[in-house]
KOLKE-511055 format. One record per residue (C-alpha): x, y, z. Coordinates in steps of 0.1 Angstrom, whole numbers, padded with zeros to 4 digits, always signed. Layout:
N
XYZ...
END
This chain:
102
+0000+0000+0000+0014+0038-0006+0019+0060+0020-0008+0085+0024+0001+0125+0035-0026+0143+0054-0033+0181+0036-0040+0188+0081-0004+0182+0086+0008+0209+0058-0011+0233+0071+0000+0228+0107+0036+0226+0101+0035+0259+0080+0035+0286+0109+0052+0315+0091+0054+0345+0108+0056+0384+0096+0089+0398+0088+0090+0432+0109+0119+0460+0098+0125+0485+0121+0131+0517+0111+0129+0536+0146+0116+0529+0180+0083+0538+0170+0080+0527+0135+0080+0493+0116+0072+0482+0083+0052+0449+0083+0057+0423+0061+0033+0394+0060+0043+0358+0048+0040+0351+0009+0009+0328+0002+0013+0299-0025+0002+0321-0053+0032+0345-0045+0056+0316-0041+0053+0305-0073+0056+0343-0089+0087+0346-0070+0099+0312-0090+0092+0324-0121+0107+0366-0112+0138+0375-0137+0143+0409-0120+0159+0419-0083+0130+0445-0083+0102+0420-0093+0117+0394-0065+0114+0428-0040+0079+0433-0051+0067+0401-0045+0086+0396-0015+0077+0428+0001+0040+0428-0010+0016+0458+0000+0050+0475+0018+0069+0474-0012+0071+0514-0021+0077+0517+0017+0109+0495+0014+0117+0510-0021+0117+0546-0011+0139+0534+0017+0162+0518-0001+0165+0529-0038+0191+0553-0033+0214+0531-0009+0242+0505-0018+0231+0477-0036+0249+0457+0000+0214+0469+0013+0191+0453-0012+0209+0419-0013+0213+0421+0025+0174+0425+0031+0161+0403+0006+0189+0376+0021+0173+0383+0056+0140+0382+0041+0142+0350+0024+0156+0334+0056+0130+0344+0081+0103+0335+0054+0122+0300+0051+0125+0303+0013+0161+0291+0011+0162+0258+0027+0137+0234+0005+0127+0242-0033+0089+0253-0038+0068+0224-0032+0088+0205-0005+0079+0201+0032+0078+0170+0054+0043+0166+0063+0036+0134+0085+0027+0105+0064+0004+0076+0072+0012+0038+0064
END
């Protein structure tokens, strides 16, 4: 018999959480956790500034007007950070070990 993967499991394991950049004590720029849709747009991206886009979401011309006239250090910096905290570095789109049955 083949092992069966409960869809439950997916979902439980995936607890991603928002990426939050500082900017002062008493501001922040929220960054919520790509959905599927967005996963697979970031695959297919050719461009740093379409990878920022979809990476960055609804904040994006808050992290561009910070950051388009700095180094380019700071753009491959944050989108490094970025693609850590979102875990988009360790398995290619698609993988994931949810629990399988027997």
């Amino acid at each position: 018999m083949s092992k069966t993967y409960k869809f439950d499991s997916y979902l439980a394991e995936a607890r991603p959480t928002d990426f939050a950049l500082e900017l002062s004590h008493d501001e922040m720029i929220v960054i919520g956790p790509p959905d599927v849709e967005t996963m697979l747009k970031m695959d297919e991206a050719r461009t740093a500034r379409r990878m920022l886009e979809l990476l960055c979401g609804d904040q994006y011309s808050k992290v561009y007007e910070l950051i388009k006239h700095r180094h380019s250090g700071v753009l491959e910096r944050l989108a490094k950070d970025m693609r850590a905290h979102f875990n988009l570095e360790n398995e290619p789109s698609g993988g994931g070990r949810a629990s399988s049955t027997s």
